[in-house]
ROGUFI-191878 format. One line per 3 residues: their letters; for each residue x, y, z of N, C-alpha, C. Coordinates in nm, 3 decimals. Layout:
A = X/Y/Z/X/Y/Z/X/Y/Z | ... $
END
This chain:
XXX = 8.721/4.741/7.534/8.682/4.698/7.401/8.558/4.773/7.356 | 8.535/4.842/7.258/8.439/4.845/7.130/8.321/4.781/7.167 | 8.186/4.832/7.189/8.086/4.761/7.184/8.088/4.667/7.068 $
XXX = 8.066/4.781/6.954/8.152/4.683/6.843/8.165/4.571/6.808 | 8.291/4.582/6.857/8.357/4.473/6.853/8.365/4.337/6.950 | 8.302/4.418/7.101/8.273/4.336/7.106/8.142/4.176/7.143 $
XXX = 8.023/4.229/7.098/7.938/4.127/6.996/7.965/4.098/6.825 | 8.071/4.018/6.829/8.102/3.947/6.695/8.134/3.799/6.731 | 8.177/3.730/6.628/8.181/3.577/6.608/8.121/3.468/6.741 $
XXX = 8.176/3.437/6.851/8.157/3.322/6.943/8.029/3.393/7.027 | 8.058/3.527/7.033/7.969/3.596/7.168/7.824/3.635/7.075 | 7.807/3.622/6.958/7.709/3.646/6.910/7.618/3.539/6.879 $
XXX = 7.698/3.403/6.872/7.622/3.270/6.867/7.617/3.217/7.012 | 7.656/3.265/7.128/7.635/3.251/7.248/7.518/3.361/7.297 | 7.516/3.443/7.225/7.437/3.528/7.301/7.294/3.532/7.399 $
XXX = 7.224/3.484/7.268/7.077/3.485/7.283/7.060/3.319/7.390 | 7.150/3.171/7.379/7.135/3.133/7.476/7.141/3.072/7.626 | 7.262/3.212/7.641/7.292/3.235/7.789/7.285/3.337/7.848 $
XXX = 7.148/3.436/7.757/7.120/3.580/7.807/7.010/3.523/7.938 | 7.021/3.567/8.025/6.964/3.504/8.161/6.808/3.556/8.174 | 6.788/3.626/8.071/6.609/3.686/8.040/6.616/3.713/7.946 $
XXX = 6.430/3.739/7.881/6.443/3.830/7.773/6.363/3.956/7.805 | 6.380/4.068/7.705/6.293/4.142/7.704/6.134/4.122/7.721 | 6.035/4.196/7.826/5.948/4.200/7.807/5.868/4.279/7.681 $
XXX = 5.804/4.193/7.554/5.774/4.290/7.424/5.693/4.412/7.473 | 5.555/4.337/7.586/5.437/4.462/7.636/5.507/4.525/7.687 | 5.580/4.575/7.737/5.634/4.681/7.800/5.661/4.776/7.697 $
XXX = 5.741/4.761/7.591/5.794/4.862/7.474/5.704/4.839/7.381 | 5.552/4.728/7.363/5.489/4.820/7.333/5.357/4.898/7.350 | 5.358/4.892/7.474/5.218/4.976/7.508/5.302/5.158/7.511 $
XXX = 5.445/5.154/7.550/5.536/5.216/7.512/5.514/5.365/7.372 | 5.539/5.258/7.270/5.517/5.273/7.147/5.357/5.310/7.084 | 5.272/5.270/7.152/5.100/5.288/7.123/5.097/5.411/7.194 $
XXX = 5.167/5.387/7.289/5.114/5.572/7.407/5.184/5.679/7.329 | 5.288/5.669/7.285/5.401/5.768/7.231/5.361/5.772/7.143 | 5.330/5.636/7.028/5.318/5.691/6.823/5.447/5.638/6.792 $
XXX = 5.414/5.647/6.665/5.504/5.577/6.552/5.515/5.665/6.450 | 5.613/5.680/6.364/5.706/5.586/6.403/5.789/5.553/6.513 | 5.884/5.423/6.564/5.915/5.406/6.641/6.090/5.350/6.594 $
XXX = 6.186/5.419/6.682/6.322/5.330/6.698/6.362/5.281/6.809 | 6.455/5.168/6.792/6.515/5.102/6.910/6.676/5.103/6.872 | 6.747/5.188/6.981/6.833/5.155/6.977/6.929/5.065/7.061 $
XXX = 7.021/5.031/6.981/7.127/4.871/7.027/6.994/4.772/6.988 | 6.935/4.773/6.915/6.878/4.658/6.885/6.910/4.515/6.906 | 7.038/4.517/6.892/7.137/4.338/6.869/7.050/4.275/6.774 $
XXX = 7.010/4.154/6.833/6.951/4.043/6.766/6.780/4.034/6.721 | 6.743/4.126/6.779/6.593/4.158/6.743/6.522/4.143/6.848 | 6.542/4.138/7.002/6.461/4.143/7.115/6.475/4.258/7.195 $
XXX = 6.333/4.334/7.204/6.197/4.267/7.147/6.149/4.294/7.018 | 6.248/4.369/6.919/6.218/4.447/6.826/6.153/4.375/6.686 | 6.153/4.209/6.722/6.101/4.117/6.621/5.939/4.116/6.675 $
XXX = 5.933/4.114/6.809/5.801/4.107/6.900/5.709/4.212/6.834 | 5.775/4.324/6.880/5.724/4.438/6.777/5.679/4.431/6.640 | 5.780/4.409/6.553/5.727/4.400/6.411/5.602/4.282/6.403 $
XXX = 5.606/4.227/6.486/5.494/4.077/6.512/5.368/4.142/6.501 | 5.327/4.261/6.568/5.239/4.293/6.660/5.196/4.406/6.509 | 5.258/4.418/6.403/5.252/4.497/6.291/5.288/4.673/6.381 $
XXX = 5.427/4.675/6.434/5.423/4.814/6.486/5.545/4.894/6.389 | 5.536/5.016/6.369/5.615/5.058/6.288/5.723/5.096/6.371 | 5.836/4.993/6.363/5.928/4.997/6.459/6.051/4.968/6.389 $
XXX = 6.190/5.065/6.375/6.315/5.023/6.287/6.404/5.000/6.414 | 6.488/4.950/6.357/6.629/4.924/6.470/6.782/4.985/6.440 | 6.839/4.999/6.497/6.978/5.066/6.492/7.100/4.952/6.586 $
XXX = 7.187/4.943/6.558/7.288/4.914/6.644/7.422/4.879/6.593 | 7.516/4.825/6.637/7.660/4.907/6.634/7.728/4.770/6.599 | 7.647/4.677/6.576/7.744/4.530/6.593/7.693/4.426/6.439 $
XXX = 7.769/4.491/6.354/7.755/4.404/6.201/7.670/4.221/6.243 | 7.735/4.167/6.311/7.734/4.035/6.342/7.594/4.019/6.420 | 7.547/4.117/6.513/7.417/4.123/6.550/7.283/4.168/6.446 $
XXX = 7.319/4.216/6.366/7.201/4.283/6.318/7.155/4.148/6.156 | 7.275/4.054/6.121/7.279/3.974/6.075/7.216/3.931/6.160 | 7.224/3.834/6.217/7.141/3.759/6.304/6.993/3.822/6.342 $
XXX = 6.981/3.919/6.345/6.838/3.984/6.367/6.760/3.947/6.243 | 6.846/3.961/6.106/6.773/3.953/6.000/6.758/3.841/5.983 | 6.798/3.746/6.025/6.832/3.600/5.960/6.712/3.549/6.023 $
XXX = 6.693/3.588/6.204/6.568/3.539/6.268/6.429/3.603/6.213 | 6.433/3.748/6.124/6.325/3.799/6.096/6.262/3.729/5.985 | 6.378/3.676/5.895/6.347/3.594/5.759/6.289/3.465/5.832 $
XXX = 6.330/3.414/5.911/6.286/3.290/5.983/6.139/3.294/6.034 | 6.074/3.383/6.109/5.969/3.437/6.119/5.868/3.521/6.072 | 5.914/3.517/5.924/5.876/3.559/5.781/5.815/3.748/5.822 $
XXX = 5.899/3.800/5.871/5.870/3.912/5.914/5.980/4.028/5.815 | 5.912/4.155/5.811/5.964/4.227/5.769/6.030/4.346/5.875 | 6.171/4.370/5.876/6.246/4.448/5.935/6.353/4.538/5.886 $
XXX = 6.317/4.652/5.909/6.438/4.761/5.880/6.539/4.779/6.050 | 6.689/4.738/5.976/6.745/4.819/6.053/6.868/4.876/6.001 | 6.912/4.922/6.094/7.045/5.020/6.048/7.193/4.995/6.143 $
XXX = 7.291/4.995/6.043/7.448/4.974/6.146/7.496/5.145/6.141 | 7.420/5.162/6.271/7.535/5.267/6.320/7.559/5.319/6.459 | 7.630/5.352/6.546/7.642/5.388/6.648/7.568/5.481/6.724 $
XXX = 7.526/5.480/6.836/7.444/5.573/6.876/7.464/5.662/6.907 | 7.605/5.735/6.887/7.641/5.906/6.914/7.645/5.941/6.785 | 7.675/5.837/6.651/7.658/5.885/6.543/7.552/5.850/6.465 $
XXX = 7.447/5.898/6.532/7.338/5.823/6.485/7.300/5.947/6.384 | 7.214/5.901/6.248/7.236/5.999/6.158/7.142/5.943/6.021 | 7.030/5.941/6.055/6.931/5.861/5.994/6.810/5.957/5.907 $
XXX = 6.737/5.924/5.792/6.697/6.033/5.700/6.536/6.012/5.757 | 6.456/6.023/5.887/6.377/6.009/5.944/6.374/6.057/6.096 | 6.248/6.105/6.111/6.271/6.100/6.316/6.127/6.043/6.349 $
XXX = 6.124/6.017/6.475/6.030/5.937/6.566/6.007/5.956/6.674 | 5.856/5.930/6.682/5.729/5.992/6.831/5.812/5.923/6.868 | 5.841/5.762/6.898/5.874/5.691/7.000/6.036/5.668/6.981 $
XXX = 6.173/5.640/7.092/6.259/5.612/7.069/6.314/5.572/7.218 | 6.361/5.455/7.195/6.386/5.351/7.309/6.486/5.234/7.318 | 6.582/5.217/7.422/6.636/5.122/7.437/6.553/5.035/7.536 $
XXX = 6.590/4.872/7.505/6.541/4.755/7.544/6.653/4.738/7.641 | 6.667/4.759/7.767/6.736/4.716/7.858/6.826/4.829/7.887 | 6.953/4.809/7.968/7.031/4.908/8.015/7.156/4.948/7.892 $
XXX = 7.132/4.922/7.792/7.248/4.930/7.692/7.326/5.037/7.641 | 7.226/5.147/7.725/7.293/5.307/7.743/7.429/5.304/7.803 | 7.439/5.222/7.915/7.598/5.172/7.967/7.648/5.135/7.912 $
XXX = 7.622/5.108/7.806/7.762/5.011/7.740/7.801/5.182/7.649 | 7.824/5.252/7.665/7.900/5.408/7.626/7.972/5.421/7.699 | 8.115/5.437/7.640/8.235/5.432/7.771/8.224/5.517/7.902 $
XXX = 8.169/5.682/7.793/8.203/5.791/7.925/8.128/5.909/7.889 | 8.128/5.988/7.946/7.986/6.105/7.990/8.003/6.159/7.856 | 8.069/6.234/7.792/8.126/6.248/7.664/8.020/6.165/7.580 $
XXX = 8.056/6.053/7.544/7.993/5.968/7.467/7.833/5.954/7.482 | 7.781/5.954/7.617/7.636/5.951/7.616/7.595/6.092/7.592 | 7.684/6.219/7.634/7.569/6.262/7.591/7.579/6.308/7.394 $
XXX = 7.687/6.270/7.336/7.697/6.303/7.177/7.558/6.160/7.150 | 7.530/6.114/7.225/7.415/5.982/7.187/7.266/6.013/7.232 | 7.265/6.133/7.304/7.126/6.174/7.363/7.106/6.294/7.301 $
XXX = 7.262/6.356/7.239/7.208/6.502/7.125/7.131/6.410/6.973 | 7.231/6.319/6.967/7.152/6.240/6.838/6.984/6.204/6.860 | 6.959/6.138/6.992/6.800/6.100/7.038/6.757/6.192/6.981 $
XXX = 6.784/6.389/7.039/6.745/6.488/7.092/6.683/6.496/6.919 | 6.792/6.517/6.823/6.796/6.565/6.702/6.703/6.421/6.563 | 6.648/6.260/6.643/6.559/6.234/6.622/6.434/6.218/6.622 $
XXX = 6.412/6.301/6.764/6.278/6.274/6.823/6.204/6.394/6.769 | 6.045/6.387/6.718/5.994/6.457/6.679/5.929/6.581/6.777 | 5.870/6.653/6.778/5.885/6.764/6.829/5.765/6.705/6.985 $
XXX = 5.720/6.601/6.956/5.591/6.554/7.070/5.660/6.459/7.089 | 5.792/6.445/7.044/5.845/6.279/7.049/5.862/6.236/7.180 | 5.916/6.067/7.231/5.934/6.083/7.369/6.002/5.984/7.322 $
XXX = 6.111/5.976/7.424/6.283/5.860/7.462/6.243/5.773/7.558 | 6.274/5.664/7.584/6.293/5.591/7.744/6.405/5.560/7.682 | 6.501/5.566/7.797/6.628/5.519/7.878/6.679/5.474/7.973 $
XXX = 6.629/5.323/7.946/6.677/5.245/8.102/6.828/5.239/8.146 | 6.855/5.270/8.249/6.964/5.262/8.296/6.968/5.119/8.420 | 7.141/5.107/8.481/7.120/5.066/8.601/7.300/5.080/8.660 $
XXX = 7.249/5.055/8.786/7.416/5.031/8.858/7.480/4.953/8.865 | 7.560/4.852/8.796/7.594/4.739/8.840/7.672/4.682/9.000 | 7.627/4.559/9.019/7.690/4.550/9.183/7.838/4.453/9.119 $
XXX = 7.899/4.466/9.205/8.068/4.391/9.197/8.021/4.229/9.218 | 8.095/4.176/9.116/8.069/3.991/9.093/8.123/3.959/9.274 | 8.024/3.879/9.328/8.137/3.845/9.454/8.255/3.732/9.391 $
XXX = 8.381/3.741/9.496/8.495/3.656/9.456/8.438/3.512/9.442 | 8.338/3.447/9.533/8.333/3.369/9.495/8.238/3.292/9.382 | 8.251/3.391/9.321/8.156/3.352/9.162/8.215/3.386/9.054 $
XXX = 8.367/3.456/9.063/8.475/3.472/8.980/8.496/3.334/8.925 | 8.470/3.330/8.768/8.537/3.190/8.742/8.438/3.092/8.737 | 8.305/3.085/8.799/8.197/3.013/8.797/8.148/2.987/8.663 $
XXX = 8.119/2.913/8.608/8.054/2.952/8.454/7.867/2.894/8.432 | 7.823/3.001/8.370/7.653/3.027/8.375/7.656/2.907/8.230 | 7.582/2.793/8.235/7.590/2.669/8.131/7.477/2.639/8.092 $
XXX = 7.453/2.584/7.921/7.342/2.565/7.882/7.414/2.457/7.743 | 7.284/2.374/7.775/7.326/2.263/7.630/7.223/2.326/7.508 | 7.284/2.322/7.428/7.232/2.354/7.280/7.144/2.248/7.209 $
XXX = 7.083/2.247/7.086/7.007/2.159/7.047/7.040/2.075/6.994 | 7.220/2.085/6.949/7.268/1.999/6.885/7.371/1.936/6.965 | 7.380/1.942/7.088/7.472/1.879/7.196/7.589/1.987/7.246 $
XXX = 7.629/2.113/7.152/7.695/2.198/7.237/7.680/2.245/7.333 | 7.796/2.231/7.446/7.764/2.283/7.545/7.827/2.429/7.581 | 7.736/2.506/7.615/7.760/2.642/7.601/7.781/2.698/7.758 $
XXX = 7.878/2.810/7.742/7.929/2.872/7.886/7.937/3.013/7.892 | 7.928/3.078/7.979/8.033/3.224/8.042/8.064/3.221/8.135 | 8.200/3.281/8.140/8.178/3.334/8.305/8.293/3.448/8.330 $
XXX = 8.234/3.535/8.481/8.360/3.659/8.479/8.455/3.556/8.567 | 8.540/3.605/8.468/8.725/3.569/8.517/8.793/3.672/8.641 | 8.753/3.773/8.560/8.839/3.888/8.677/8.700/4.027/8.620 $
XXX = 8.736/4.117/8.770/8.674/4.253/8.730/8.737/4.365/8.805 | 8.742/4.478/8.743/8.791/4.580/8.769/8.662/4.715/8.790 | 8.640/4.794/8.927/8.572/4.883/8.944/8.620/5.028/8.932 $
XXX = 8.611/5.126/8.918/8.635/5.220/8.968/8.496/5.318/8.998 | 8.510/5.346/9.091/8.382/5.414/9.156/8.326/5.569/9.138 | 8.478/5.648/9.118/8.484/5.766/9.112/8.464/5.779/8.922 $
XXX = 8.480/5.726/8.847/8.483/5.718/8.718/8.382/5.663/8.691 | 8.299/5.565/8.768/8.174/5.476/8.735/8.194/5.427/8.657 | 8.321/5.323/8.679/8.318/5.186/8.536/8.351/5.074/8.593 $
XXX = 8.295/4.961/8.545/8.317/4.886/8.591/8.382/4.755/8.465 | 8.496/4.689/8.482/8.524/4.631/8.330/8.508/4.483/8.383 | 8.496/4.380/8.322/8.468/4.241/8.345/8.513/4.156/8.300 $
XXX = 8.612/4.069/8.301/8.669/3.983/8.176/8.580/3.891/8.162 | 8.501/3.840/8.050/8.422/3.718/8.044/8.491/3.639/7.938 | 8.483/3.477/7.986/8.495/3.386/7.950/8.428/3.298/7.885 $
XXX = 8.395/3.339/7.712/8.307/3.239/7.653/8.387/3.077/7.607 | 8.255/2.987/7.574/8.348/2.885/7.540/8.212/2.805/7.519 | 8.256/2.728/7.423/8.178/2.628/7.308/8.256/2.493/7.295 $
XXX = 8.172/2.418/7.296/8.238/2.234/7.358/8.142/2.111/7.284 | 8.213/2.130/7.128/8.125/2.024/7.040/8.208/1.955/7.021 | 8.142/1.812/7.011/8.205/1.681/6.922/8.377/1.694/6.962 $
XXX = 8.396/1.718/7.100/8.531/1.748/7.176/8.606/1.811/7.164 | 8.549/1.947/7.037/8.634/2.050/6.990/8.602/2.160/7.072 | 8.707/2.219/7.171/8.705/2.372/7.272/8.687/2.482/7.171 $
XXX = 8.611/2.557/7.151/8.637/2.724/7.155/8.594/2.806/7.218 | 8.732/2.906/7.319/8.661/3.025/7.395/8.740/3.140/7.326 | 8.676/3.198/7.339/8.735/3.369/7.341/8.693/3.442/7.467 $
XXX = 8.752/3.546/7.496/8.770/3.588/7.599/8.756/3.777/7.569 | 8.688/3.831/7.636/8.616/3.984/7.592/8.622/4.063/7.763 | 8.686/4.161/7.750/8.615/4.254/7.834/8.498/4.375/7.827 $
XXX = 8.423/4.340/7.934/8.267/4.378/7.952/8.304/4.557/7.991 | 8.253/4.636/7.965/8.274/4.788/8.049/8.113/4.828/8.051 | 8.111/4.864/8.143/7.965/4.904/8.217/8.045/5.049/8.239 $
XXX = 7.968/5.167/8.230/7.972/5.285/8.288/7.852/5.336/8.271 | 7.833/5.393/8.411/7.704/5.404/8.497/7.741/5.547/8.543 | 7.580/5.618/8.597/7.523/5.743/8.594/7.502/5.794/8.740 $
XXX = 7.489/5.895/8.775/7.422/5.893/8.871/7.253/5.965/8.864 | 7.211/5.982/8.938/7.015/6.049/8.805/7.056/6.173/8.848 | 7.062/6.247/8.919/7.170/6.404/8.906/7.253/6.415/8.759 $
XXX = 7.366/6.340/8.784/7.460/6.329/8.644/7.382/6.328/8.542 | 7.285/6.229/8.490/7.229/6.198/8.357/7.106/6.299/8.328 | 7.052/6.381/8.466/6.936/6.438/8.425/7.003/6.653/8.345 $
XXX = 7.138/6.607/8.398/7.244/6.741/8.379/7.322/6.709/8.264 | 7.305/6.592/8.196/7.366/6.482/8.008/7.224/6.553/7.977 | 7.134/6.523/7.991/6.977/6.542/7.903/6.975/6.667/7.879 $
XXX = 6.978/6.747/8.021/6.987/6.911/7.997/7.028/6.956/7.888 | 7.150/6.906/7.891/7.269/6.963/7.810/7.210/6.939/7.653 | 7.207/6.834/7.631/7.109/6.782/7.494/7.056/6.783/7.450 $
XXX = 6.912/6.909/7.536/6.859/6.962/7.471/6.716/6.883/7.498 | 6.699/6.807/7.597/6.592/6.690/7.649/6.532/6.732/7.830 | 6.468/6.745/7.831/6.420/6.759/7.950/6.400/6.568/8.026 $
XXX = 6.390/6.550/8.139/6.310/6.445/8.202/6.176/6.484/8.248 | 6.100/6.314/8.192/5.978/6.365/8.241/5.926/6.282/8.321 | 5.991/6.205/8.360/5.961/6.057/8.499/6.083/5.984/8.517 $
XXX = 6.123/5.926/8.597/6.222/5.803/8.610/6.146/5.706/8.715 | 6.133/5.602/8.624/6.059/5.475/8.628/6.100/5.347/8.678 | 6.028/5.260/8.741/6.067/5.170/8.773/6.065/5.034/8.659 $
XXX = 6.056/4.964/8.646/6.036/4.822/8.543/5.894/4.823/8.528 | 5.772/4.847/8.631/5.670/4.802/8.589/5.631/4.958/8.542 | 5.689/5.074/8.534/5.618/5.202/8.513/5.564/5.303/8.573 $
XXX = 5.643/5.251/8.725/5.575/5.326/8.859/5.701/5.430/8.908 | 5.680/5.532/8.926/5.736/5.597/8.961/5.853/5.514/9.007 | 6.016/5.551/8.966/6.116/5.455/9.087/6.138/5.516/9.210 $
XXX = 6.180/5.460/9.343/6.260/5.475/9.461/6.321/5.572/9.451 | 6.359/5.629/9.520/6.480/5.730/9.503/6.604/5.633/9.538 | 6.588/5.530/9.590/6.737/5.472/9.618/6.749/5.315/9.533 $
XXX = 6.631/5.332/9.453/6.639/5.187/9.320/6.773/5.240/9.193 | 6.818/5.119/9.204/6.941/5.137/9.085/6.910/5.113/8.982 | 6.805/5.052/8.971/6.736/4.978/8.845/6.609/5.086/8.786 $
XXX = 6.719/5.208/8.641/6.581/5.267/8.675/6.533/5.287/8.521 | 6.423/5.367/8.461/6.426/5.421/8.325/6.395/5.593/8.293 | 6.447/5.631/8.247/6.433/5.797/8.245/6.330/5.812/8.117 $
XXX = 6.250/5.859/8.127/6.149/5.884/8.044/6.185/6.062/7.982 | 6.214/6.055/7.847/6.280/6.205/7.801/6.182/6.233/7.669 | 6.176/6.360/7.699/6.111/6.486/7.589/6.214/6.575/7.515 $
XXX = 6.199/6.659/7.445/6.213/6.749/7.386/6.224/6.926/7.479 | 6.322/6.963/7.533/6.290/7.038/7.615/6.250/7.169/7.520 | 6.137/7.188/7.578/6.060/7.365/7.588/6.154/7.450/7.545 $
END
């Protein structure tokens, strides 16, 4: 499925509360103060941390691919009487009448691009926004296989108005040599004794830092660190990482 497509209707009013964290804002933006502004985030979704940001008065726009999310971003920005620009468009066709010192995804959402193809037509777009001192972060990660016995489990939270809210993976499919991994998840909403689930498959495709640092090449981006969460150099054998990208020479 369509990133797309799929954050719309049930999974977009589930989203924000059975996302199992949020973004840390200081992180993207001491980020954004070191790099300059202007600043983009892409896959924005719902505005985390990119509402945090505009909080903090940072000149920060958003981009992302999901009509139904970026509504909701605005709806919470009006709610928090904040002012926000963003934009619906995909991140290989990204194609915007501006570029920016800073440009960054909030989490691993670079995976959600089906296949090598696709990330790198999304890192020539970075390449062709970032200003000539500009700088990218790109967190990545590996995902590990659901064990069987958490197939079917569902992650639960009551709402403020008594809905009770769910997910859970049903089934998953790996392939290792292709680096994808697909997930069937199981949403579902349980008010006033009325059921609604819909049901979405998840696709994760993942990198190896060889592979992605030979996507950047290609794009026209050099690497200039790969990072851990707090900003420290990563492991060589951490899956959990962020590629810090320039403008290559």
């Amino acid at each position: 499925m369509d990133p797309a497509d799929f954050y719309t209707g049930l999974v977009v009013e589930l989203y924000s509360p059975l996302k199992s964290g949020h973004e840390d804002p200081e992180r993207y933006a001491r980020f954004v103060l070191d790099s300059g502004e202007p600043a983009l985030e892409l896959g924005c979704g719902d505005g985390d941390p990119l509402l945090a940001l505009r909080a903090l008065d940072l000149d920060v726009e958003g981009v992302d691919s999901s009509t139904d999310m970026l509504a909701r971003c605005r709806e919470l920005a009006a709610q928090e009487g904040l002012d926000v620009v963003v934009h619906h468009q995909r991140m290989e066709e990204l194609d915007l009448d501006r570029c920016y010192r800073s440009i960054f995804l909030a989490g691993p959402t670079f995976t959600l691009l089906p296949d090598d193809g696709t990330a790198l037509a999304a890192l020539r777009r970075i390449r062709t926004h970032l200003t000539p001192d500009g700088t990218a972060l790109v967190p990545l990660f590996v995902p590990t296989p659901t064990p069987s016995e958490q197939l079917g489990r569902a992650r639960a939270t009551t709402r403020e108005d008594g809905a009770l809210l769910s997910v859970a993976v049903t089934t998953e499919e790996r392939d290792e040599v292709a680096r994808v991994q697909r997930s069937t998840l199981r949403y579902e909403r349980v008010l006033d004794g009325l059921t609604t689930v819909d049901e979405r498959v998840w696709t994760i495709h993942w990198y190896t830092r060889d592979g992605f640092r030979d996507l950047a090449r290609a794009a026209g981006l050099e690497v200039v660190e790969v990072q851990d969460d707090e900003g420290r150099p990563a492991a060589h054998d951490a899956s959990d990482v962020t590629f810090v990208l320039r403008a290559a020479r």
